[in-house]
C-alpha positions in Angstrom: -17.3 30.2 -4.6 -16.1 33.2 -6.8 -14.4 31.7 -10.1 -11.5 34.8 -9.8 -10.2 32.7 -6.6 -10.3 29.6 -7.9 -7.0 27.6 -8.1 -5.6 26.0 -10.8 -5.7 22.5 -9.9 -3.5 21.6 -12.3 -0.5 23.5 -11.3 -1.4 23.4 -7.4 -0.9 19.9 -7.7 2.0 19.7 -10.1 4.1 21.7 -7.3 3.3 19.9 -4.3 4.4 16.6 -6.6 7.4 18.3 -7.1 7.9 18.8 -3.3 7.0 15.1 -2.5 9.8 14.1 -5.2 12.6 16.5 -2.8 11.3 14.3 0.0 12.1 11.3 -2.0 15.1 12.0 -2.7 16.0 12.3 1.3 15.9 8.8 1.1 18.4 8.1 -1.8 20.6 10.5 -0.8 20.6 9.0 3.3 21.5 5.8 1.5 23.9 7.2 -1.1 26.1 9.2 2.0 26.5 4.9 3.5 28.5 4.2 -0.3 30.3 7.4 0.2 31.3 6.7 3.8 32.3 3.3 2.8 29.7 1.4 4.6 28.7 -0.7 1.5 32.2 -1.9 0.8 30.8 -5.9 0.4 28.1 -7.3 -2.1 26.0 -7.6 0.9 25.9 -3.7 1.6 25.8 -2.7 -2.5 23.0 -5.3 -2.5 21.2 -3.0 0.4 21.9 0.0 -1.1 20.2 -1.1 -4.6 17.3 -2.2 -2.5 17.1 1.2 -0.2 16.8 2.8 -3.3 14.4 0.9 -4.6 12.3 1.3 -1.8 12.5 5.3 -2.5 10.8 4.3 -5.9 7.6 2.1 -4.3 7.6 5.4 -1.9 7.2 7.2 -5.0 5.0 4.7 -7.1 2.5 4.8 -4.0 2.2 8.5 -4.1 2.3 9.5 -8.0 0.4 6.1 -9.5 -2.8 7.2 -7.2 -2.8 9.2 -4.2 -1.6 12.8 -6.3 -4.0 11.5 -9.0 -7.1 11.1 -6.5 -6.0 14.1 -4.7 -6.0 16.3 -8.4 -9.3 14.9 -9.2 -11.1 16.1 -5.7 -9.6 19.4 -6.3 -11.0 19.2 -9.8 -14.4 18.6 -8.7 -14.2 21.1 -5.5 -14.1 23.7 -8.6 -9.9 24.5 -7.5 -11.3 25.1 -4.2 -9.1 27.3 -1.6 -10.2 25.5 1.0 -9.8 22.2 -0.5 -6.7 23.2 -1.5 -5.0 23.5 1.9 -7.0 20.6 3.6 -5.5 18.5 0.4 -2.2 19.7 -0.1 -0.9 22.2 2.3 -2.5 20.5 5.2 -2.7 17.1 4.3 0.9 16.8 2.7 2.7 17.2 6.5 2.7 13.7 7.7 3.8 12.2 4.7 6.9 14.7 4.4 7.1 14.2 7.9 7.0 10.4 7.3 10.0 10.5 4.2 12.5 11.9 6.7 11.8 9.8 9.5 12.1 6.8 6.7 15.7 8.3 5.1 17.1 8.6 8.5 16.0 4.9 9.1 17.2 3.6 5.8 20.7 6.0 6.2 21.5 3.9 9.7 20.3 0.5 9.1 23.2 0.6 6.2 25.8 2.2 8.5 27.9 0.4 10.5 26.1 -1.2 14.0 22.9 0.6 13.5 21.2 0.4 16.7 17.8 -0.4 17.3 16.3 3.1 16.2 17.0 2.6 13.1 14.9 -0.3 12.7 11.9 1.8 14.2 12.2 4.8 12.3 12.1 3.1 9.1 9.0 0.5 9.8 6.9 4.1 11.6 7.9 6.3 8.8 6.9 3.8 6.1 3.7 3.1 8.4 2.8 7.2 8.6 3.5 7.0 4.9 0.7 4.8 4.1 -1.5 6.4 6.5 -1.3 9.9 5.8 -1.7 9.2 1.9 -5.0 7.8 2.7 -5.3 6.0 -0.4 -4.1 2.6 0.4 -6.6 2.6 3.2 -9.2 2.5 0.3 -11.1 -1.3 -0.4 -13.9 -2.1 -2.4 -15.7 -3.7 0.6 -15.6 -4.0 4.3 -13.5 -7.1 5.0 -10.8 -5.3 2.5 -10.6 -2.3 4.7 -9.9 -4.7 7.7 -7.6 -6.4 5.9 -5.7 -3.0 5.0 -6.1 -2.0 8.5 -3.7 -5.0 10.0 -1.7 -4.9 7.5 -1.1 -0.8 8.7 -0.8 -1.9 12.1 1.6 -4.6 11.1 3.5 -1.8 9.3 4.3 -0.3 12.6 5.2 -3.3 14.1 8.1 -4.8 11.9 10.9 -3.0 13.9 10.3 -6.2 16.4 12.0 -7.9 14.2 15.6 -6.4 14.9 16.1 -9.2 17.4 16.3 -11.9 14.6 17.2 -10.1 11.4 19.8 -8.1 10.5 19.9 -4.6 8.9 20.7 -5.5 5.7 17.9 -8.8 5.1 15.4 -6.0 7.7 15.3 -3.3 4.4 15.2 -6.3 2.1 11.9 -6.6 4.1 10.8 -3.2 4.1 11.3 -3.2 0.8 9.4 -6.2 -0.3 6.6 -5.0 2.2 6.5 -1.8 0.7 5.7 -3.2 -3.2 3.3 -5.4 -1.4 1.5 -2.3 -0.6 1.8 -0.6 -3.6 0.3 -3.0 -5.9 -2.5 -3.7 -3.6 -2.9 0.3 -3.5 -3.2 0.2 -7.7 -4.9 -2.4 -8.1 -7.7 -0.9 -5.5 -8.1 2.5 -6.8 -7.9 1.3 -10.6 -11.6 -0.7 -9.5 -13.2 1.6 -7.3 -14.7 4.5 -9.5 -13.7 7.9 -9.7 -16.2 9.2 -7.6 -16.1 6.7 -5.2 -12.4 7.7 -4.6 -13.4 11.3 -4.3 -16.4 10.7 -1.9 -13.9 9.2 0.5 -10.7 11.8 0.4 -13.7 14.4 0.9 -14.8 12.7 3.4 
């Protein structure tokens, strides 16, 4: 590759953070307009709202604590590869932006009044393309890990079942605690597996 059209990983990274973070912020400000439209009048509903937005923060935790990291680092050693570049960033960002507004407009109705049924869905699949598309929490040290990351991605997609026995409200409470779930088991992971072990598989 010619050095003169070599990328600044750095900075190539640093801005697509920055676009992730706007994303993010979809989902506080879906649950902020429910306060502003009243919605969250009771302790129940301000008691949502604290726990939409901390779901925004795992959704950030699981990005920024590893994937942009890993993603950096393969970029590093592609040399600030082009074409890396776009398969990493420009390319390989879409379904998780995709994913954070399918997830705000989830989290905005389940803390409106009567969500319907949606709501539940588009919260549970944009959480589930979330984890997907970032690759990295599909990362395990050994085989049965990897399975075991793999229902738990499937089950991800599944949890807007449960809107015929929970209620908005306790359903993000869920999310939410589902969501952590992930996220420590996604730093925990990549803080074992080495460096270029992590590399290896984004290339790949």
């Amino acid at each position: 590759m010619d050095p003169d059209e070599a990328l600044d990983a750095h900075h190539f990274a640093e801005r697509f953070g920055l676009f992730l973070i706007i994303l993010l912020g979809e989902v506080v400000v879906s649950a902020g307009h429910a306060a502003v439209d009243g919605h969250v009048a009771t302790f129940d509903g301000w008691a949502a709202l604290a726990v939409a937005m901390t779901l925004a923060a795992t959704l950030w935790w699981l990005y920024f604590d590893s994937a942009s990291e890993i993603n950096l680092r393969v970029l590093e050693m592609s040399g600030g590869s082009p074409t890396m570049a776009r398969a990493l960033f420009a390319v390989g960002h879409m379904l998780p932006s995709f994913a954070l507004l399918i997830t705000a407009a989830g989290v905005g109705l389940l803390l409106g009044d009567d969500p319907p049924r949606l709501a539940y869905w588009l919260a549970c699949v944009g959480i589930g393309i979330y984890l997907a598309s970032t690759r990295v929490f599909m990362i395990a040290a050994s085989r049965p890990g990897r399975i075991a990351r793999f229902v738990l991605l499937l089950a991800t997609f599944q949890l807007g079942r449960l809107h015929q026995v929970m209620g908005p409200h306790a359903y993000l409470w869920l999310l939410t605690a589902w969501a952590v779930m992930c996220a420590v088991l996604t730093t925990r992971q990549s803080h074992l597996i080495a460096p270029d072990a992590l590399a290896r598989h984004f290339r790949g």
